[in-house]
N, C-alpha and C positions, 0 to 999 in steps of 0.2 A: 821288231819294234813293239814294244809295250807302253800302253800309253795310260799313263798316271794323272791323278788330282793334282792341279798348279796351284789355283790362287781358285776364291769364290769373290765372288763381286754382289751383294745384296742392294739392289738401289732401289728397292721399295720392298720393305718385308717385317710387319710387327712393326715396333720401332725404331727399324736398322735405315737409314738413309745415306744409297750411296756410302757405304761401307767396304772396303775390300778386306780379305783375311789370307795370309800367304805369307812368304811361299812353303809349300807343305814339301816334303820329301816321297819319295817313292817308297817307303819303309814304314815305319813308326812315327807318330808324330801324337803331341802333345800339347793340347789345348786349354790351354792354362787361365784362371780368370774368375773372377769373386761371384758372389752368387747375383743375379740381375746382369750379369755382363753379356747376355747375346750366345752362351753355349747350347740352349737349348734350341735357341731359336736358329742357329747353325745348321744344328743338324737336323731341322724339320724344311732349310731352307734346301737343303741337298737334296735330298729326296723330294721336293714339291718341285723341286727345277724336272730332274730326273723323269717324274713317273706321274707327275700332276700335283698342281695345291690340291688340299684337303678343306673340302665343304665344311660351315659351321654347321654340323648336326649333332646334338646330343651333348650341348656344353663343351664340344671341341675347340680348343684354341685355333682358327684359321690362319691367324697373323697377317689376319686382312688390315693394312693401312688404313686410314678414316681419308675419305675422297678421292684416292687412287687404286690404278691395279697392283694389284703383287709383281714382281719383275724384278729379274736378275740372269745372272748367266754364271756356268762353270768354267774356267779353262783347264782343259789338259794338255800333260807336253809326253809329246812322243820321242821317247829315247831308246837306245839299245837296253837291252837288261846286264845288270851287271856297270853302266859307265857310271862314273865318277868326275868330280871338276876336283881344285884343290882341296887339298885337308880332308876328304873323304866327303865333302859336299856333294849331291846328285847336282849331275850337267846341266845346265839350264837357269839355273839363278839368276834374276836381275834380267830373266828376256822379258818377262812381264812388263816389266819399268820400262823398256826401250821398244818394244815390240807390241803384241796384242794390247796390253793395257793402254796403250798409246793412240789403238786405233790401226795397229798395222794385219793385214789379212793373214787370217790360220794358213801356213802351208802345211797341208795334208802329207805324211809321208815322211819331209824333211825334219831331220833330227835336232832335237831342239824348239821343234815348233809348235805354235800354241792351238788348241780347236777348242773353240768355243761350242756348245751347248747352252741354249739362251730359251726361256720360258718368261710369257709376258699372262695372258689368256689360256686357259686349259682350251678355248677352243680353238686356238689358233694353233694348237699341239706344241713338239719341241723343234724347235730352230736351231739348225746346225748338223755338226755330221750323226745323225744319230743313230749308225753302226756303233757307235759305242755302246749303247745299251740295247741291244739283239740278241746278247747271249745270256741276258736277264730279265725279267718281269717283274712286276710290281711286288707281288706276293711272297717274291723267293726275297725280295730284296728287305722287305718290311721283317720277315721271318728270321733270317740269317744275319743281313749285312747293315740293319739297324739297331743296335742294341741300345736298351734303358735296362733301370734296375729291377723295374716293375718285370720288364720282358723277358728276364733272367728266371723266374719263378716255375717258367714253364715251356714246353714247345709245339703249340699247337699242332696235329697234323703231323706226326713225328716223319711216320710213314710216308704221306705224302711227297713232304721236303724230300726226303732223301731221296724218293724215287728221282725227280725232277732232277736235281743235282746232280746225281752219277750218272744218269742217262743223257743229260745235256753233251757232253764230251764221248758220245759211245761213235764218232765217225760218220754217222750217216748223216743225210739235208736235214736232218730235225729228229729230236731228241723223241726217242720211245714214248714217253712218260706225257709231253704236251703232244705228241699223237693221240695217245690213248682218250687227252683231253678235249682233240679235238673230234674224236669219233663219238665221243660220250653225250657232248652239246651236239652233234647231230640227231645221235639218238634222241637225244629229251626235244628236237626239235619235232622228228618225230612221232612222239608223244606226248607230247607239249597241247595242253588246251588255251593258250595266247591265242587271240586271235592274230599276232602279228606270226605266226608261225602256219605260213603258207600250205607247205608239205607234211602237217602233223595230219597221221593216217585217223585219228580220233575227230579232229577239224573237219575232214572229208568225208569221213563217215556220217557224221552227225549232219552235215549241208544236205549228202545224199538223201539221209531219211526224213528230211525236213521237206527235201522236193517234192521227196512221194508224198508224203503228207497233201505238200499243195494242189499237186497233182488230183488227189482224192477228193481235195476240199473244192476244186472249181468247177466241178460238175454242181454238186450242191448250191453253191456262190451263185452261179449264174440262174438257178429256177429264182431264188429269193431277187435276185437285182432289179427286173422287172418291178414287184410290189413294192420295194423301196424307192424306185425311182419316182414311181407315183406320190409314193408320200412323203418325197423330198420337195416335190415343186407345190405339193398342197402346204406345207411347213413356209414357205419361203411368205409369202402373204400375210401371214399370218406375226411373225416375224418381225414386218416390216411395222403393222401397226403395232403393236408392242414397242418397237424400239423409237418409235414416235412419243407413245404418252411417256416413255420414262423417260424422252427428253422433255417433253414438258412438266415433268414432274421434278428433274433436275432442277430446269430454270427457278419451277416456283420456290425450292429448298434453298436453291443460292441466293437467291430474289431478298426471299425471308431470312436468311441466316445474313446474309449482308446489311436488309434492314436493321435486323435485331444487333447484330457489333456495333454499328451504327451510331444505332439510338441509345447504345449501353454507353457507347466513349462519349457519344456529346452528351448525355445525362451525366456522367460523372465528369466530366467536362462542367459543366454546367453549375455542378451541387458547387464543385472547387470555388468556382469563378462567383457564386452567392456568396460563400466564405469569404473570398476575396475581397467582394465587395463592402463586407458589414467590416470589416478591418479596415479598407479605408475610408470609410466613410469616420470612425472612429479615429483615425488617425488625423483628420482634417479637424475634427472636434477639439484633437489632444494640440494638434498645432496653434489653431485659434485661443484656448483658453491659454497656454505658454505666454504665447505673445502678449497677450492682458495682462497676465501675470508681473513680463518684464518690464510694460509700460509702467506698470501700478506702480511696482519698486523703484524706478529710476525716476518718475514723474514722465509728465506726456511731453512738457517742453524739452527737457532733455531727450527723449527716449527719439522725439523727432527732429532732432539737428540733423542740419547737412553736416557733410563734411566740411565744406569751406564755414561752417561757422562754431565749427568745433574748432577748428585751427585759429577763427579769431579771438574764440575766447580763451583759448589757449595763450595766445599774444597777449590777450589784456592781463592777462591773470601773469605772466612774466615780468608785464612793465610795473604792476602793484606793486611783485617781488621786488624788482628792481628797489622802488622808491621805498619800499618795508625795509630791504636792506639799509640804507639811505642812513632812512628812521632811525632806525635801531641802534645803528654807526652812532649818528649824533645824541641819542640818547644814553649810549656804554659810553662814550665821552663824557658826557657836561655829568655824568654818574661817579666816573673816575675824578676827573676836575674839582666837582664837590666835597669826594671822600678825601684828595690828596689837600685841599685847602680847609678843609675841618681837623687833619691830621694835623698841619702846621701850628694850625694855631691851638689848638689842644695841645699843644706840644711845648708852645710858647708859653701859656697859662704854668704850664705845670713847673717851668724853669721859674720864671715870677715866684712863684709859690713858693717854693725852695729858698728863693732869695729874701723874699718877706718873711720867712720864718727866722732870719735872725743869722746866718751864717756869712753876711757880707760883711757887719758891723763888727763882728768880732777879728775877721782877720784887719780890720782897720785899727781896731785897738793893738791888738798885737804889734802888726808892725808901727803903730804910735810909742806904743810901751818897749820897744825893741830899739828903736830911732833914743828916745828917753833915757833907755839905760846905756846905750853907747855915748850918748853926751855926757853922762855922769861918770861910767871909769873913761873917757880919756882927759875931761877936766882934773879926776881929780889924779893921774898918773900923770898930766900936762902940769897944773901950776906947783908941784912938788919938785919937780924936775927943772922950772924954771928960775924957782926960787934959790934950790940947789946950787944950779949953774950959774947964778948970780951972787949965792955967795960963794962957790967955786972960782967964779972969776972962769968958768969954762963955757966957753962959747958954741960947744955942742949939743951940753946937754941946755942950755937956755934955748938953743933954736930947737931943739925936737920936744923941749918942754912949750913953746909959743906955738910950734905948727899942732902940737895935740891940742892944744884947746881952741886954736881956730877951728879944728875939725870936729871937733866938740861943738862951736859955737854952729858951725854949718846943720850939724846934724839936729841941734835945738831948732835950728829956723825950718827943717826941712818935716820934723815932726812937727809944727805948728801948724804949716801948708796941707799938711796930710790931714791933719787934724778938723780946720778950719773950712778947707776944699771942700764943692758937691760932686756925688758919684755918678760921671759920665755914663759908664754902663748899665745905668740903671732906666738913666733917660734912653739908651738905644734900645734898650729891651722893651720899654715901653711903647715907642715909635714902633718896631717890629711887631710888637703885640695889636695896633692898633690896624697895618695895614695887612697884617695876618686875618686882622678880623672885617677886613670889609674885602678883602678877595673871596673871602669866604662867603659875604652877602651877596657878591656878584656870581658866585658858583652855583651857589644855591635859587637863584634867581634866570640864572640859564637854564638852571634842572629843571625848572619849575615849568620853564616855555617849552623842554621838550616835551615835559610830560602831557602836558596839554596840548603837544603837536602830536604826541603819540595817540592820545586819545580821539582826536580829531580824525587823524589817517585812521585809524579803525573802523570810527562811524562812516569814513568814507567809502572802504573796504567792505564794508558791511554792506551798504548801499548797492556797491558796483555788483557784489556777486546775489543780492536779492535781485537784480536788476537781470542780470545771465543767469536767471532760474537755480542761484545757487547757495538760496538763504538757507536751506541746512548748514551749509558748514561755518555760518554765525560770521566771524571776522579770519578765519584759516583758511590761508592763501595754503596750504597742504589738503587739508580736508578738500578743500573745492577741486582740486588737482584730484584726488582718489576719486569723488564723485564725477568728474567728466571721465574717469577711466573704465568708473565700474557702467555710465551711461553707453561708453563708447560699446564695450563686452556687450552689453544689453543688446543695445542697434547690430550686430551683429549677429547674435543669439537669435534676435527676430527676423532677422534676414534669412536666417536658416531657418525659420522658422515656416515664414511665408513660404520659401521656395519647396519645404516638405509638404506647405498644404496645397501648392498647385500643382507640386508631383502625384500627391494625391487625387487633387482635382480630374488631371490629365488621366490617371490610369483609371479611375471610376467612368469616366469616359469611355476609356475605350472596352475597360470590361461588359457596360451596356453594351457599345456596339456588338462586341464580338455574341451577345446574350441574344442579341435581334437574329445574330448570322444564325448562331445556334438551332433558333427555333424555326430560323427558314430553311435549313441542311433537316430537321427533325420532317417537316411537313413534306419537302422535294424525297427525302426516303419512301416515308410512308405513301407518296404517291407511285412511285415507281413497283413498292414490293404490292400497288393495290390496298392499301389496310388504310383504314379510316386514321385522320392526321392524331386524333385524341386516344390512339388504340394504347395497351400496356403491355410490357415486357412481357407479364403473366399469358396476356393475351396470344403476342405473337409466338410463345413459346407453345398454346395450342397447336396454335393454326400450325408450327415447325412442324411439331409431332406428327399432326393428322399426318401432313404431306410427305414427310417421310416413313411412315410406317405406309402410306399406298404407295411411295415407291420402290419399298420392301419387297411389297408382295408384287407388284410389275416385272420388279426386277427378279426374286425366284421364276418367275413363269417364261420371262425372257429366257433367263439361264436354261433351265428345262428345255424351251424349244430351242437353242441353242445347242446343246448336249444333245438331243437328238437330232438336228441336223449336222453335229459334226462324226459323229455314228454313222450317219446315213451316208454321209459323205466318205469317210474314213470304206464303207463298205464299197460304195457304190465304188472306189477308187480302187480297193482288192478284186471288185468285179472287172474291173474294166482293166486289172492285171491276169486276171485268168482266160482273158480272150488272147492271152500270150503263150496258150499253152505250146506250140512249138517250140517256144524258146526253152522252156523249161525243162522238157524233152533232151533237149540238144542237152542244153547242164548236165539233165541228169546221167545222160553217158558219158560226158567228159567228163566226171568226176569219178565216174566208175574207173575208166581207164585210168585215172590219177591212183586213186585207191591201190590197181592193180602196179601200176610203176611204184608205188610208194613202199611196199607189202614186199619187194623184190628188191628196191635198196635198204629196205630195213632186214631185210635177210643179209645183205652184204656185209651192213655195219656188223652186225651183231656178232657176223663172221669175225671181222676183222679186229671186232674188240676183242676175241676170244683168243687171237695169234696175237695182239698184242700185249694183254693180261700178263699171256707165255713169258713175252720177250720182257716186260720190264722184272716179271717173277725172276727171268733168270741174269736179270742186270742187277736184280737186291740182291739173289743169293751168291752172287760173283763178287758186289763193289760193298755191302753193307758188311761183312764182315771186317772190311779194312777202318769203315767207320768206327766203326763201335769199340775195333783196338786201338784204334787213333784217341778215342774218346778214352779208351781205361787207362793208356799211356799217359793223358796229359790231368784225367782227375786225382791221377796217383802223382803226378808231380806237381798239380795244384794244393793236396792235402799231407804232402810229405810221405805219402805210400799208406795213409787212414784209412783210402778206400780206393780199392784197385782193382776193380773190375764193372763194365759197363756194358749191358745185357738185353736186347730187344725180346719180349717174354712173347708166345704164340698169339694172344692176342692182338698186339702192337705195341702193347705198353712198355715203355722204360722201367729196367729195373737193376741196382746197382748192389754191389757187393763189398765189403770191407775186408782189413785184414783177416778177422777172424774168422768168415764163410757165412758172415749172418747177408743175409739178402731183404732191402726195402724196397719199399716203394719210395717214388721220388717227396711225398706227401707227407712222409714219416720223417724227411729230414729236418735240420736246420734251416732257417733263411739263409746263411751263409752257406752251408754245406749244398744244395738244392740249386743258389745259384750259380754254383764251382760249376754245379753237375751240368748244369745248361751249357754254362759258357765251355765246358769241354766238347759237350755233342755239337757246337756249334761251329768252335776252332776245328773237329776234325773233319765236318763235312765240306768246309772251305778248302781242308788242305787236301781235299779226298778230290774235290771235284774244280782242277783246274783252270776249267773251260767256262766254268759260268761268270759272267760278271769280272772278267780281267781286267776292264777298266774303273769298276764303280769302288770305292771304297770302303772299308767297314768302318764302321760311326760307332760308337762304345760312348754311352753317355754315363758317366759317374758308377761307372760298373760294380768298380773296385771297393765301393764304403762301405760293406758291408761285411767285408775279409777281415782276418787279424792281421797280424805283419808277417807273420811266418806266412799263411796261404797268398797274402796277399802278392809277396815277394817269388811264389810260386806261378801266379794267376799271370805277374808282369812276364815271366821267364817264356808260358805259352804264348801271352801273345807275343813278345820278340819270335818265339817262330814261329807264328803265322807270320811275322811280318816280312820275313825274307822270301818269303813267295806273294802277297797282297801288300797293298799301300791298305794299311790302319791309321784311321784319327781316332784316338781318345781325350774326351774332353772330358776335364775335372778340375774341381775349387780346392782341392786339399794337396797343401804344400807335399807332403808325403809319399802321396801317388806318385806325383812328375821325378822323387828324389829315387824312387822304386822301378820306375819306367827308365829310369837314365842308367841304374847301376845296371839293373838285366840287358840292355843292348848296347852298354859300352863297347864291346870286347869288337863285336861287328859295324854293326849299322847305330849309332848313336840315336837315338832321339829326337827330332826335331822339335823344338820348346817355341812355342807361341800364345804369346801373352796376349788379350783382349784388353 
């Protein structure tokens, strides 16, 4: 049963909330997602779950949440090695969704089934089965099974690591290598000057000689204890009155430094409030002359109307209006009346006029002279025609010759009348003329009463508003309306006026009063601190001084007898430890004996690290050669066979070889070539050393960008095999990577693609 990374659950991490990421595969897997997407934060949250959050020290991202803890949990599922579900799927999919994610309990053992690992608190440790990570440590895991691109550059501790790794899996209860570790922190415990390290033979030795020391010293201690004792109980008297005057020396400093605040805040208190007062006294000035002001301008009758006799003169001055309108009315009247009966008869004059200049008499001739000649051709076309038809003997033409000259005779008689007759319309135009002109005297005679009704209502007008204090505006029933308005604005103006100066009034008031408290707070100080009520800042700022500089020097001499009484004291208290010389005694051999137990397990260790040295010397020279071919095999198939050999040099250091036999250092290479060279020694110690970390996964954070295509295409090929032995997560933002990780594990184990 090999138990793999299922799903990770972040519910408090950075700014991951309640987030799950899954399900990953046993194999390869491929963490896909744009930059800010939570890849980093991934895989710092694995490893904090795993092995502890990491402390914010030194600008470290902690991915401490703002007002909560960090917390989440892993799940793995334990499956046979080698099973499968459909389509080449690893078994297990979708238990998450029905199962643990749900709340259902890890069954340990059972195939398929989920075991949580849950990390809330580092001090709460990890929760859950944590056999899973037993056959790893922090340090192996940060080194090997965390990778970034930074971490590619180098590999701390070359040596180290590998020991650790091959010797993990060597069969016995515990690995060579953290033996060796743990024999080494014994020694330095050992030797260790902590005080928290109990058995360090350096601890013990030094306590020892420290005894004898004391030992030596309280013979001496106790001659001198006597003479101190005595003049510790003479000091104590002495002491006492000391700590008396400098409390009365206190009091008087506080006494006086309270007077003097005192008397600084009510004097500047005070200067204000003189201020204050010369301002409103002047403002009561500037109210009163206002007010005059507006009386003077409005007049005093106006400026003192009530209200109700603002409103009646208001009433009077409407009903004027009223009757002004009235006026007015019948004065545009008998105005109009006048004009339209002077038009008339001017009008009629001027028809007359026309007619007396001679144009009536001629159309009278005319048609006399027209009547005239029609009488004469029909007479003389009538008695030729009569005569005719009388001596015709024709009786037509004598009757139309008789009716012409009767019509003839009509027409002589009818010019005669025309002639003879007076002109009717002459006399009606005259008539018309006559009473055109005495409508016109009665028009004019109306105008005349209004006009002197007009005149009249004015002087009455005039009267009523000299009457209501308002003979400025003369006979203007408008003016006198502006004048009660601008009176009204006035009486108001002074209203405000008044009420500023007995605001004024009121606060000069009470600035006296508070001026009287002042100087009685001024005199209750200066009695309290003792100083004469008339004294001055300058003054009490002496007397401060005096009394703080005596209680300067009080207080030195106190301090002094203090310091020697806590001396005497301090001695007198080592004396009274040396009358324990038994005790000391005892110490001092049971630390001997310690010494000597200690001196004989440090022979043990030192033993034992020296057979252990042996055994991991001959676990490197047994398992480290398989690493370092494993590392030449996969940098020659990360570089295309560039560089094909990987070499640990006497010293410890890495050092690698090309095709051609030239030999660098890791320091001489490329960034790309450099971090090939890591991520090979890295893949082959993983595949060197089985046993470590079966469960934990390797984390490869954006490893790959810094490849070309060709190494890069190589880099995916190693890790597909690492992957057929460890569950690998590689996370990365470039579309290219994931299309490069997919073609290298097609063939086997696919890829698993998860998108953030």
């Amino acid at each position: 049963m090999t138990p793999y990374l299922r799903h990770v659950k972040m519910e408090s991490f950075g700014a991951a909330r309640d987030r799950m990421v899954g399900p990953f595969s046993p194999h390869l897997n491929v963490v896909f997602g744009a930059n800010e997407s939570g890849k980093t934060t991934l895989a710092a949250f694995v490893g904090g779950v795993l092995f502890g959050w990491d402390e914010a020290r030194g600008g470290r991202n902690a991915y401490k949440p703002r007002g909560t803890e960090r917390a989440g949990s892993l799940f793995f599922e334990e499956r046979e090695a080698g099973a499968k579900g459909e389509g080449g799927v690893p078994a297990g999919d979708g238990v998450l969704a029905g199962g643990a994610a749900a709340g259902a309990p890890a069954i340990p053992g059972a195939p398929g089934a989920l075991l949580e690992l849950r990390r809330v608190r580092n001090a709460d440790g990890l929760q859950g089965d944590a056999r899973l990570v037993d056959d790893i440590d922090k340090d192996t895991f940060r080194a090997v099974f965390s990778l970034t691109s930074d971490e590619l550059r180098s590999l701390r501790n070359t040596t180290d690591v590998t020991a650790r790794l091959l010797t993990a899996g060597s069969g016995t209860g515990a690995s060579p290598a953290e033996a060796l570790a743990a024999v080494q922190a014994r020694l330095a415990e050992h030797t260790s000057r902590a005080a928290s390290a109990q058995d360090s033979i350096v601890q013990l030795t030094e306590e020892r000689d420290e005894i004898r020391r004391a030992l030596r010293a309280a013979a001496e201690e106790m001659e001198n204890s006597r003479a101190q004792d005595r003049e510790f109980h003479a000091i104590e008297p002495e002491r006492q009155r000391m700590s008396e005057r400098v409390d009365r020396l206190n009091a008087s400093v506080e006494s006086l430094s309270a007077c003097r605040a005192g008397l600084e805040k009510l004097g500047s208190e005070a200067a204000s409030l003189h201020v204050e007062l010369e301002h409103l006294h002047n403002e009561e000035r500037r109210a009163v002359a206002a007010r005059r002001s507006r009386e003077q301008a409005v007049g005093r009758a106006l400026a003192r109307l009530t209200g109700a006799e603002d409103r009646a003169a208001r009433e009077r001055l409407e009903a004027l209006a009223e009757r002004e309108a009235k006026q007015a009315h019948l004065l545009d009247a008998a105005r109009e009346d006048y004009a339209a009966a002077r038009a008339a008869y001017e009008a009629l004059l001027e028809t007359q006029s026309r007619v007396d200049q001679g144009r009536p008499h001629l159309r009278r001739g005319v048609q006399v002279a027209v009547t005239a000649a029609m009488f004469a051709l029909l007479l003389c076309l009538g008695v030729p025609l009569f005569i005719q038809g009388r001596a015709a003997g024709s009786l037509s033409y004598t009757s139309l010759g008789l009716v012409m000259v009767f019509f003839g005779l009509i027409l002589a008689a009818s010019a005669l009348v025309l002639l003879f007759r007076p002109d009717r319309r002459d006399e009606d135009r005259r008539e018309r003329i006559e009473a055109a002109h005495e409508a016109m005297a009665q028009c004019a005679k109306r105008l005349e009463l209004s006009e002197q009704a007009q005149v009249e209502f004015e002087e009455a007008v005039r009267a009523d508003l000299a009457e209501m204090g308002l003979g400025d505006a003369g006979a203007s029933l408008r003016r006198a309306r502006v004048l009660l308005d601008d009176a009204r604005d006035a009486r108001a103006e002074m209203a405000l006026d008044r009420q500023r100066q007995r605001s004024a009034t009121q606060r000069v008031n009470e600035v006296e009063a508070r001026l009287g408290e002042i100087a009685a707070q001024q005199a209750l100080l200066c009695e309290r601190a003792g100083v004469p009520a008339e004294v001055t800042l300058a003054e009490l700022d002496q007397e401060l001084a005096r009394c703080t500089s005596e209680r300067a020097e009080a207080l030195e001499k106190t301090e002094a007898l203090n310091r020697r009484w806590g001396e005497l004291s301090r001695e007198l208290a080592q004396a009274r430890q040396a009358r324990e010389f038994d005790k000391l005694k005892t110490r001092y051999h049971e630390l001997k004996t310690r010494i000597d137990e200690a001196s004989v397990s440090l022979a043990r260790l030192l033993l034992a690290q020296r057979m252990l040295e042996d055994a991991v010397a001959a676990w490197k020279s047994k398992s480290q050669p398989e690493v370092f071919a494993q590392a030449s095999r996969l940098l020659a198939l990360m570089t295309d066979g560039r560089w094909t050999r990987v070499a640990l040099a006497d010293a410890g250091e890495v050092r690698v070889t090309d095709s051609t036999l030239t030999t660098r250092e890791p320091n001489l290479l490329s960034l790309g070539t450099c971090q090939q060279l890591y991520l090979a020694l890295r893949i082959a110690l993983l595949m060197c050393a089985p046993n470590v970390g079966r469960a934990v996964p390797v984390l490869a954070d954006d490893i790959l960008v810094n490849f070309d295509a060709e190494r890069r295409r190589g880099a995916a090929r190693a890790l597909a095999e690492l992957a057929e032995t460890r569950q690998v997560i590689l996370l990365t933002c470039h579309e290219e990577v994931v299309r490069v990780l997919q073609e290298a594990t097609a063939p086997t184990h696919p890829a698993a693609l998860i998108k953030l």
